[in-house]
N, C-alpha and C positions, 0 to 999 in steps of 0.2 A: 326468130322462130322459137328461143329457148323459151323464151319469156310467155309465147300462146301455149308451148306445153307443159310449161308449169304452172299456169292459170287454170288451160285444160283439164290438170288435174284436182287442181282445188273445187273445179265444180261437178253437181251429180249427173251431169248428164254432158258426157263429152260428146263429138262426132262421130256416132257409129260408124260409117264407112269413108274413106279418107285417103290417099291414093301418099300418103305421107309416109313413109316407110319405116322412120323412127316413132311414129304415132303408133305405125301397126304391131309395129312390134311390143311397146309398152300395154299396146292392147291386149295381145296375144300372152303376152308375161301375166295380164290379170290386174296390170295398176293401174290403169285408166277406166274399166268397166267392172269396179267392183261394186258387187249388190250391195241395196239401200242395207242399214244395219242400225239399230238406235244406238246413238251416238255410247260410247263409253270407254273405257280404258283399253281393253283391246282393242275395237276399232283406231283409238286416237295412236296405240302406239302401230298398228299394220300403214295406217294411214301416212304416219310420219316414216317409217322403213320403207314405203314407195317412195314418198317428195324424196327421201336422203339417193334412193335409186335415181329417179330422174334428175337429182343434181350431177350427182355424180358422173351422169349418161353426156350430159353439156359438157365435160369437159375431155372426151373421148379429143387424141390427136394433141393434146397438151405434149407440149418436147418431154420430157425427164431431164431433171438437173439436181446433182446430186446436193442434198442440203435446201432444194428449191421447198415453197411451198405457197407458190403463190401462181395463178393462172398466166401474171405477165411474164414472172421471168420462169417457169417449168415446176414442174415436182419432182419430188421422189418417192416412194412408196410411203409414209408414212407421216410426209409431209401430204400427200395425198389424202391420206385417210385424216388428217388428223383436219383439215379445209373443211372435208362435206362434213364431217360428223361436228366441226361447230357449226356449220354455213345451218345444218339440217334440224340439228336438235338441240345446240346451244351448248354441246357437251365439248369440252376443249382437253383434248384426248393430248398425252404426252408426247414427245415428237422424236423420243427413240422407240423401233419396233417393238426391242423387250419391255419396254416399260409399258406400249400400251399394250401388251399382253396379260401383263398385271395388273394393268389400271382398275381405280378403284370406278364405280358404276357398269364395268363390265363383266357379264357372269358367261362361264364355261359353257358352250355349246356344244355336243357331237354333231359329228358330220353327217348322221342321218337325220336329222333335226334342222340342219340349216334353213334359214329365211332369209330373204329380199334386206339386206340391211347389216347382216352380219359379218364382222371382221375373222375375216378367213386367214392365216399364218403357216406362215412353210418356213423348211431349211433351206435356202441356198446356199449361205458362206458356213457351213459348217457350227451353223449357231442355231439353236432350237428356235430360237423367233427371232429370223434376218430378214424375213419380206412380210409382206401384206397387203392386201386389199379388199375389196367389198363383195360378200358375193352376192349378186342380182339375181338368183333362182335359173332352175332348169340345168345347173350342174357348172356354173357358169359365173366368175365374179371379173372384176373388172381393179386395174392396178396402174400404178407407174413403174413398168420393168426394170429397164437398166438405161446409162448413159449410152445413145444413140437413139433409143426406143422413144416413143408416148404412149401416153395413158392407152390403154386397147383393154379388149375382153379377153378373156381368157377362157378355155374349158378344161374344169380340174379331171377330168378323166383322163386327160393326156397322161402319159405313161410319168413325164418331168414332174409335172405338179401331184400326181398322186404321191409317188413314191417322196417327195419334199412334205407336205401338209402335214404339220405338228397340233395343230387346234383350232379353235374356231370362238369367237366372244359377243355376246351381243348385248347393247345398251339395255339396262333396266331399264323398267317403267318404275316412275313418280309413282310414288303413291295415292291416290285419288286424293283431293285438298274437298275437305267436305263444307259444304253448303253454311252459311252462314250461319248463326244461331237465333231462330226468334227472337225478335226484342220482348221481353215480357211487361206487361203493363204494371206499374206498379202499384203497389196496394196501399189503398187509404189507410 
């Protein structure tokens, strides 16, 4: 099934109606029926912060394993994040919290500003960037908690994650790579 819904969304015109529940809801979030658009740098990066969502969504129910970072043997929050954001956009993010908080291709977000893609950061051990995960939109990101837990969603409204959420980071965009140069004919 992951693999029809990440095909799904590679094309313009998915399954409008669909009794799929993880479909409806990636509908509903607005990643699977977003309007035609000519192609270009914002669309290509909204486009890539969906697939990195819907990656990330397959891996909902993964164990947590501390130092894990791989879907066989479990995650942990930042082995997590650090999976889809190569798996998605090729970007190979550092694999302690604080460092990808730092990391370099990542720029400061506020939290009224969040999008579908963005690396969301909280306090839990007493450390300004000890957890992390993605947030998917609608107030809502998705993580690998703690040792017992898996990967799950989360809602940052809850009183725990509000009062924890230290900042937020989201991958630049490339700069457009511009169009080849005319060959010019050369002259007699």
């Amino acid at each position: 099934m992951a693999a029809w819904v990440l095909a799904g969304a590679a094309h313009a015109t998915p399954e409008p109606a669909t009794s799929d529940t993880f479909t409806r809801f990636l509908s509903d979030k607005g990643l699977l029926n977003a309007p035609a658009a000519p192609p270009g740098l914002a669309t290509q990066v909204r486009d890539k912060a969906s697939e990195l969502v819907v990656t990330a969504m397959n891996f909902l129910g993964v164990p947590y394993k501390r130092g894990g970072s791989s879907h066989d043997k479990g995650f942990d929050c930042s082995g997590f994040t650090r999976h889809i954001f190569e798996t998605s956009f090729g970007l190979l993010l550092p694999r302690r919290v604080d460092d990808q908080a730092s990391a370099a291709g990542l720029v400061p977000v506020k939290k009224e500003e969040l999008q579908p893609g963005d690396l969301v950061f909280f306090n839990t051990l007493k450390r300004t960037f000890s957890h992390v995960g993605i947030y998917i939109g609608e107030g809502r990101f998705i993580h690998s908690p703690r040792p017992g837990g898996e990967v799950r969603v989360e809602n940052m409204g809850v009183a725990y994650w509000t009062k924890r959420f230290t900042g937020a980071r989201r991958a630049e965009a490339a700069p457009p790579v511009p169009p080849p140069a005319a060959a010019s004919a050369p002259t007699p």
